[in-house]
C-alpha positions as a Markdown table, in Angstrom:
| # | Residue | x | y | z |
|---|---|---|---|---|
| 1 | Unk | 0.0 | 0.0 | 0.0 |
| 2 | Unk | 1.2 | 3.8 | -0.8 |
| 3 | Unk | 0.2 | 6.8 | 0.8 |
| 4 | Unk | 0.3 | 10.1 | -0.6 |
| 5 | Unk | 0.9 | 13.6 | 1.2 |
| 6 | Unk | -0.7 | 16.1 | -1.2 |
| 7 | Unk | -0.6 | 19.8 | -0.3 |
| 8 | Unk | -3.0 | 22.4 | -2.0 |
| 9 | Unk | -0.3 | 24.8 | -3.0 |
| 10 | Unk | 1.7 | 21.9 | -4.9 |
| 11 | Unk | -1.9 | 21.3 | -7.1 |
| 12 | Unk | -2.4 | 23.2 | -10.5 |
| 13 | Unk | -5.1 | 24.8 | -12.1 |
| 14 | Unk | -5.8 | 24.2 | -16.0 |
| 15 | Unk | -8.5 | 26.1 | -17.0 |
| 16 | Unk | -10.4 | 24.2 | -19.4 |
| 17 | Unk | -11.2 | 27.4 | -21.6 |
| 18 | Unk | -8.6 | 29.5 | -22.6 |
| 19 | Unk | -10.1 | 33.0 | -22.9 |
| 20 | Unk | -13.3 | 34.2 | -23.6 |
| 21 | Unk | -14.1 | 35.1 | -27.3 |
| 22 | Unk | -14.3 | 39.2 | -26.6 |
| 23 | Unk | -9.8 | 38.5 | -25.3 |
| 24 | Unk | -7.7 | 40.0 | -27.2 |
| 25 | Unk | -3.5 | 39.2 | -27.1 |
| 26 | Unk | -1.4 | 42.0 | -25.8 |
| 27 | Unk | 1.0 | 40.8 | -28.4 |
| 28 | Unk | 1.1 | 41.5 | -32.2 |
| 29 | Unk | 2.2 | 38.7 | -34.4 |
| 30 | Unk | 3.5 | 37.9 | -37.7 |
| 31 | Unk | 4.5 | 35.1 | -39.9 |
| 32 | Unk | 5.9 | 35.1 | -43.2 |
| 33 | Unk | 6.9 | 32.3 | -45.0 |
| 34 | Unk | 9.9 | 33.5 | -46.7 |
| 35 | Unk | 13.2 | 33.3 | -45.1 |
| 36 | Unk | 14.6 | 36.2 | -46.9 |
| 37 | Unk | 11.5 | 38.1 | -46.2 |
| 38 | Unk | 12.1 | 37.0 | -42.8 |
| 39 | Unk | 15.8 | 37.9 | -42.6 |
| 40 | Unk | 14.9 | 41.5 | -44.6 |
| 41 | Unk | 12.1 | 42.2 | -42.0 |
| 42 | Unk | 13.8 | 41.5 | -39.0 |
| 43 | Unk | 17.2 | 43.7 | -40.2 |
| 44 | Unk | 14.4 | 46.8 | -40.8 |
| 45 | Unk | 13.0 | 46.5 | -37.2 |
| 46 | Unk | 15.0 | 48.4 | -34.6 |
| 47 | Unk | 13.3 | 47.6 | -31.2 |
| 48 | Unk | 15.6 | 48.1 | -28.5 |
| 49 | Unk | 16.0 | 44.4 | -28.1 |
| 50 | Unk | 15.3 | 41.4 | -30.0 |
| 51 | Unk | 14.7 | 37.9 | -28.5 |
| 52 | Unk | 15.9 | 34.6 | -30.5 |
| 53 | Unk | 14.0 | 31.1 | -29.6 |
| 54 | Unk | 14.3 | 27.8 | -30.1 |
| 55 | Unk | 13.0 | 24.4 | -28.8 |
| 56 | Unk | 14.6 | 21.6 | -31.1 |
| 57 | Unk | 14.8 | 17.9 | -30.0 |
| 58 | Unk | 18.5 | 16.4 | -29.7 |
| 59 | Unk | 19.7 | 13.2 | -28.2 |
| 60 | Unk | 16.1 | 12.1 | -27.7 |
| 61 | Unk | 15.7 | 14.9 | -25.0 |
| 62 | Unk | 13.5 | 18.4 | -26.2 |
| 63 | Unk | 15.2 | 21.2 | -24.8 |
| 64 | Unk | 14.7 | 24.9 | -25.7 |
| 65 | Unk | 17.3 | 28.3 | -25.5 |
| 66 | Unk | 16.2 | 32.0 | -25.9 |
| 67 | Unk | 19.3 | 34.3 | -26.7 |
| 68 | Unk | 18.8 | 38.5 | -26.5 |
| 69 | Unk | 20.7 | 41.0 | -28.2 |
| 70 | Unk | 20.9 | 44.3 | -27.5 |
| 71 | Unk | 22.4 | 46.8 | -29.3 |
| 72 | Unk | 23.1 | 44.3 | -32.0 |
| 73 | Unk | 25.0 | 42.3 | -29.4 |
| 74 | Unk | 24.5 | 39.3 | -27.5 |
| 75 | Unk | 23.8 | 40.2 | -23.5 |
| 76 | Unk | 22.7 | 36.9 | -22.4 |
| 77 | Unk | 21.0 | 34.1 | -22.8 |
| 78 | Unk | 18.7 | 30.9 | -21.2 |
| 79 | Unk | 18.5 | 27.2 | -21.5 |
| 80 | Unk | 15.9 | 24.4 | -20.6 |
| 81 | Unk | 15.7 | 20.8 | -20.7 |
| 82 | Unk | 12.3 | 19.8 | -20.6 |
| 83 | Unk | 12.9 | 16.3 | -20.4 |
| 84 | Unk | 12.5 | 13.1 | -22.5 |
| 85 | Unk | 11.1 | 13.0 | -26.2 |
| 86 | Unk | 8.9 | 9.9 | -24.7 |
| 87 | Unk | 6.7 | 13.1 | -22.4 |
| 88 | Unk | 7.2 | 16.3 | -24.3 |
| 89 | Unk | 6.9 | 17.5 | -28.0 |
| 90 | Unk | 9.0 | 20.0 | -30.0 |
| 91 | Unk | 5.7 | 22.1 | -29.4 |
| 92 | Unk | 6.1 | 22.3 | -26.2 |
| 93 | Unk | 9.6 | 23.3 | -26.1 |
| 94 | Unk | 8.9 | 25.9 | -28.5 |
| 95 | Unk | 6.9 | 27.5 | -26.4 |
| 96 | Unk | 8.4 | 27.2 | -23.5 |
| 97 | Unk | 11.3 | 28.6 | -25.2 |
| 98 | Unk | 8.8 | 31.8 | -25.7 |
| 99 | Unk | 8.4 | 32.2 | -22.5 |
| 100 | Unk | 12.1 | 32.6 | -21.7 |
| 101 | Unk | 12.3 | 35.2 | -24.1 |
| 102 | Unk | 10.0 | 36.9 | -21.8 |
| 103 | Unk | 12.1 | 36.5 | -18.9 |
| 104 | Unk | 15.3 | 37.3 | -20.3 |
| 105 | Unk | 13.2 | 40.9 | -21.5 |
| 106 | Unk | 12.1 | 41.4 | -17.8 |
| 107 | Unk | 15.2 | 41.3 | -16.4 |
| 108 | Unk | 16.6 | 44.4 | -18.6 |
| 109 | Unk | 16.0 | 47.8 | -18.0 |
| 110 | Unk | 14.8 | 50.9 | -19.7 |
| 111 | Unk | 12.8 | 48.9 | -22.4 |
| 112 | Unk | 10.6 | 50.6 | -24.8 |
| 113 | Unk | 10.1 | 48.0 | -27.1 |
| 114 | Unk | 11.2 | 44.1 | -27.9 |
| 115 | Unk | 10.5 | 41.6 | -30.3 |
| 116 | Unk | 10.7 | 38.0 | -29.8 |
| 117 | Unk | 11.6 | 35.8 | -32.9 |
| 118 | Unk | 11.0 | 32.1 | -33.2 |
| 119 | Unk | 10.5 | 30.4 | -36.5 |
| 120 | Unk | 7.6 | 27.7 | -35.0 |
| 121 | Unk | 4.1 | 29.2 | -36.7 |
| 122 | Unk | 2.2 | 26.5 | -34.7 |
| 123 | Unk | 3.9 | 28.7 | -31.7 |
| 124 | Unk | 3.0 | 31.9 | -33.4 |
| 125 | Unk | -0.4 | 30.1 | -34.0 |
| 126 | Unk | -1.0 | 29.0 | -30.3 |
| 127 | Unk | -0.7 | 33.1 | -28.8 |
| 128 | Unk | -3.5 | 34.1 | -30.4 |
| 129 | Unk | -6.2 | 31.0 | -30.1 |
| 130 | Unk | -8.6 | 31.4 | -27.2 |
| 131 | Unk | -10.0 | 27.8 | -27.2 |
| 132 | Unk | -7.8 | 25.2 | -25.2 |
| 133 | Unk | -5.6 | 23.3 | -27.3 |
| 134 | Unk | -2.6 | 21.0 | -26.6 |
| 135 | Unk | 0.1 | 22.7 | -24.1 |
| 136 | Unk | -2.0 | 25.6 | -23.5 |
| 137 | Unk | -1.6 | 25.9 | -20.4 |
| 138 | Unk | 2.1 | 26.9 | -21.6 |
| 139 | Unk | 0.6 | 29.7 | -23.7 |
| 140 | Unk | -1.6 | 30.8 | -20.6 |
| 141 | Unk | 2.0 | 31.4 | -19.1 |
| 142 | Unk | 3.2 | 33.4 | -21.8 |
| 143 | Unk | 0.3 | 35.5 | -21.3 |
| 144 | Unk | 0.7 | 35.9 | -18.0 |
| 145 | Unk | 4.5 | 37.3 | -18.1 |
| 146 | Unk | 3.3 | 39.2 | -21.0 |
| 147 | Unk | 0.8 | 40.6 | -18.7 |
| 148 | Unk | 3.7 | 41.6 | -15.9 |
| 149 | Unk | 5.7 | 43.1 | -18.7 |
């Protein structure tokens, strides 16, 4: 026999809708399918930094990295193993990835403007749906640090 000590604060709360239909994203997307288009657009924008993501698979492991650059340079930069391909997706780490873009922009100062890049569109996709999907509760976060921004 096994017992288990559960504590309310350890239990989390996935709302099974999203949003309501009238939300609206504090974030403005784009997608273009083009990767000189994408290259052209993102050397034209100037925000005062800009956010790289990524959340490949490698070694059967899905683990995601969000570089920023300010001033055209590299300032710093995050990684995070999710954990075995067998529990998580590239999706997943895509987004997760997303979210520590947001970080990494919260811990700078004097910000007017940022943009976060990631070349997933099912990521790009997922920030603006307001029915639950798969890993939303990933895309709830993002809102949520988009929000404290």
């Amino acid at each position: 026999m096994h017992r288990f000590n559960i504590h309310p604060q350890s239990i989390k709360t996935i709302k099974a809708v999203q949003f309501n239909t009238e939300w609206k994203p504090k974030i403005k997307t784009k997608t273009v399918n083009n990767t000189n288009k994408a290259i052209e657009d993102m050397n034209n924008n100037n925000p005062d930094m800009k956010v790289f993501t990524d959340g490949p698979g490698m070694e059967e492991k899905i683990g995601t990295a969000a570089v920023l650059y300010r001033n055209g340079r590299v300032k710093t930069m995050l990684r995070y193993q999710l954990g075995s391909q067998r529990h998580h997706t590239v999706y997943e780490g895509e987004g997760v990835g997303v979210i520590l873009g947001t970080k990494l922009i919260s811990k700078e100062w004097g910000i007017q403007s940022a943009m976060i890049y990631t070349d997933s569109q099912a990521t790009i996709t997922a920030t603006q749906l307001t029915k639950p999907n798969s890993g939303h509760h990933i895309f709830d976060a993002l809102h949520d640090n988009i929000e404290a921004l």
